[in-house]
C-alpha positions in Angstrom: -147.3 -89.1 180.9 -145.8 -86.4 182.4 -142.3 -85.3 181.9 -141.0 -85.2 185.2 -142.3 -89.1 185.7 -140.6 -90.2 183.1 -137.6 -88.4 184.5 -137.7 -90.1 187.6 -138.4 -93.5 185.6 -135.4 -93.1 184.0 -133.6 -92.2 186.8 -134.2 -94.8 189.0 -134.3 -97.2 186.2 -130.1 -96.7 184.9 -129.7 -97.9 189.1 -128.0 -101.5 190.1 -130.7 -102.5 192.5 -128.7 -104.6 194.0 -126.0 -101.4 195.1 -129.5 -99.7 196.5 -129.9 -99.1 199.6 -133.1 -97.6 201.7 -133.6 -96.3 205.3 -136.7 -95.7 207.7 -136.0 -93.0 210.5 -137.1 -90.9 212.9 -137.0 -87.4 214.3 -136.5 -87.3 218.0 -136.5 -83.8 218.3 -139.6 -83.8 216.7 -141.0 -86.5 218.9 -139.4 -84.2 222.1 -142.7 -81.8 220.6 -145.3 -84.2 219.9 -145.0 -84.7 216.4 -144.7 -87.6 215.0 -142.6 -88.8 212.2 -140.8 -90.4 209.8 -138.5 -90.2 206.6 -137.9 -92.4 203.6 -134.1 -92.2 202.5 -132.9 -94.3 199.0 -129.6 -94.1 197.6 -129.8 -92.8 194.0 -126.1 -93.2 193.0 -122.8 -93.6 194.6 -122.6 -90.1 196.4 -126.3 -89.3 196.2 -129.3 -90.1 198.2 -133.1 -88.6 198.4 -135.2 -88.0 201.9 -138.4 -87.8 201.9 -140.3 -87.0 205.5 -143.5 -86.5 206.7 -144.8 -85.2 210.2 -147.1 -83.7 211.7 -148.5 -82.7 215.3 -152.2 -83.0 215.4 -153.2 -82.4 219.3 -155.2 -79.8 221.0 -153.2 -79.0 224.3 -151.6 -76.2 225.4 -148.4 -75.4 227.3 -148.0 -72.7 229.0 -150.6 -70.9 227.8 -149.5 -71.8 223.2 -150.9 -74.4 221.4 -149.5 -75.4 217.8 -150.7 -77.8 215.7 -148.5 -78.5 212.2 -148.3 -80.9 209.4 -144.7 -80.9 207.2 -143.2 -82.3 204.1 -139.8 -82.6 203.7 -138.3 -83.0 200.7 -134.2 -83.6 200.7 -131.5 -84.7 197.9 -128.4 -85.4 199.5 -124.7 -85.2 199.0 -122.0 -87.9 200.9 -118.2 -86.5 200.7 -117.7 -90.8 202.1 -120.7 -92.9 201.0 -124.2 -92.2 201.2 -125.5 -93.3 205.1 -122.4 -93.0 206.9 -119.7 -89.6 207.7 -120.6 -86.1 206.6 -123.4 -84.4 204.0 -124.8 -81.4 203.0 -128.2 -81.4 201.6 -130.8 -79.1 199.7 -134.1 -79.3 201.8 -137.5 -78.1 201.1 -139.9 -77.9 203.7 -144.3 -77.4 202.5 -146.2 -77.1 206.0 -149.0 -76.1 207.3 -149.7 -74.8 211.1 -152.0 -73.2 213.4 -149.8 -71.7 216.1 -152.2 -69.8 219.2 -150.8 -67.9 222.4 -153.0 -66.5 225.1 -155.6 -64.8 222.4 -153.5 -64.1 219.4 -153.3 -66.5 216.4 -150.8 -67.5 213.5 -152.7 -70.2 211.2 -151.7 -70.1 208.0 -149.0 -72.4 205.8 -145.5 -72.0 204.3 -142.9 -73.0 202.0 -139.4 -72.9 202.1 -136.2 -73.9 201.0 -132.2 -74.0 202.1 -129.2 -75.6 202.8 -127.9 -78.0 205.4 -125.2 -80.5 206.9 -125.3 -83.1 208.7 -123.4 -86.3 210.5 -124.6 -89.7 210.2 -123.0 -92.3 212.8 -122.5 -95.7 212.2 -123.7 -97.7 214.9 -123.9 -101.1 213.1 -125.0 -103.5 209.8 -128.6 -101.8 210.1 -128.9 -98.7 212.6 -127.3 -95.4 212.2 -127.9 -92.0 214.4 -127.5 -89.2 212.4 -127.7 -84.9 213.2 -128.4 -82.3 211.2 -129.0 -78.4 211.0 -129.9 -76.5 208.2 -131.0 -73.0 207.4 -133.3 -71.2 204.7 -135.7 -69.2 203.7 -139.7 -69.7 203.4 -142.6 -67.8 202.3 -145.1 -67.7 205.5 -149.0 -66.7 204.3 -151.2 -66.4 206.8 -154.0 -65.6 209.2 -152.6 -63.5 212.0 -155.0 -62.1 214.3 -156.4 -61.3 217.9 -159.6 -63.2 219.5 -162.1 -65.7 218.3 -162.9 -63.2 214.3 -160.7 -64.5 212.1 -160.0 -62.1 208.7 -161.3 -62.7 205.6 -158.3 -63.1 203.7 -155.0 -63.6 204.7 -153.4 -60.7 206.0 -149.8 -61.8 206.7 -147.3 -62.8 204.0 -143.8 -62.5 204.0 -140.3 -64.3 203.2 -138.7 -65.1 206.5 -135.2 -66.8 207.4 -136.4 -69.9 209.3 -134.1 -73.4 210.6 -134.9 -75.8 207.4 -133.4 -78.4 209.3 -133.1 -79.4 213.0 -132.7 -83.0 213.9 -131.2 -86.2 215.9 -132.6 -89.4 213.8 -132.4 -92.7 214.8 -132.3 -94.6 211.1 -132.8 -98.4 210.2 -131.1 -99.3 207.0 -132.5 -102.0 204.9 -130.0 -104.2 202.9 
């Protein structure tokens, strides 16, 4: 077995399931560009919680004249200076994504991986539902195709380290008791 499941075995084992708590939420600034998503948030100790969030925008229209299609994976342990799911946080995100970006006749497809730091509010708003905002900054590795027209390159002829918003979000979150 490897070492980093029985790491997390052990982990989540030492835990008094009945202090756990989990939440489901959602992105709506994510939503506000057509990409759905959601995030799966469990509290690991008393000050500690884990995020893990998927999304991804699969269509194939265009506004004003750019057309981006992406899939993410974001990856967050989480700090509570209160309790975890309620006051202030700061987090260490990672973000894996992939994207095919197109305006007028120049393209950007490629995928990227990043990581950084961020902060965040989450509100209260009763037994189960919370609202909660967040930014966050970083850094991420960008490969990719980046050319003119229909001919794609061979290989991928873009790749650098770029400062990029690791975070950027107003979730809606439903906590599960």
């Amino acid at each position: 077995m490897p070492a980093g499941v029985v790491l997390a075995c052990a982990a989540c084992g030492c835990q008094d399931v009945s202090a756990q708590r989990v939440s489901l939420k959602t992105n709506t600034l994510d939503w506000a560009i057509m990409s759905p998503n959601m995030a799966l948030e469990a509290r690991l100790s008393r000050r500690v919680s884990l995020q893990l969030g998927v999304a991804v925008n699969p269509f194939k229209f265009s506004v004003f004249d750019a057309r981006l299609s992406h899939y993410r994976v974001e990856p967050e342990l989480r700090y509570w200076f209160n309790r975890p799911m309620a006051r202030h946080f700061m987090a260490l995100s990672a973000t894996a994504a992939g994207f095919n970006l197109r305006y007028r006749d120049r393209s950007f497809v490629g995928d990227a991986v990043g990581a950084g730091i961020s902060y965040g509010y989450a509100l209260v708003l009763s037994d189960h539902w919370n609202m909660e905002a967040e930014i966050g900054v970083g850094l991420a590795h960008v490969k990719a195709y980046d050319y003119k027209g229909e001919k794609r390159p061979v290989s991928k002829n873009f790749s650098k380290a770029v400062p990029v918003p690791v975070r950027a979000a107003l979730s809606f979150a439903y906590i599960f008791r």
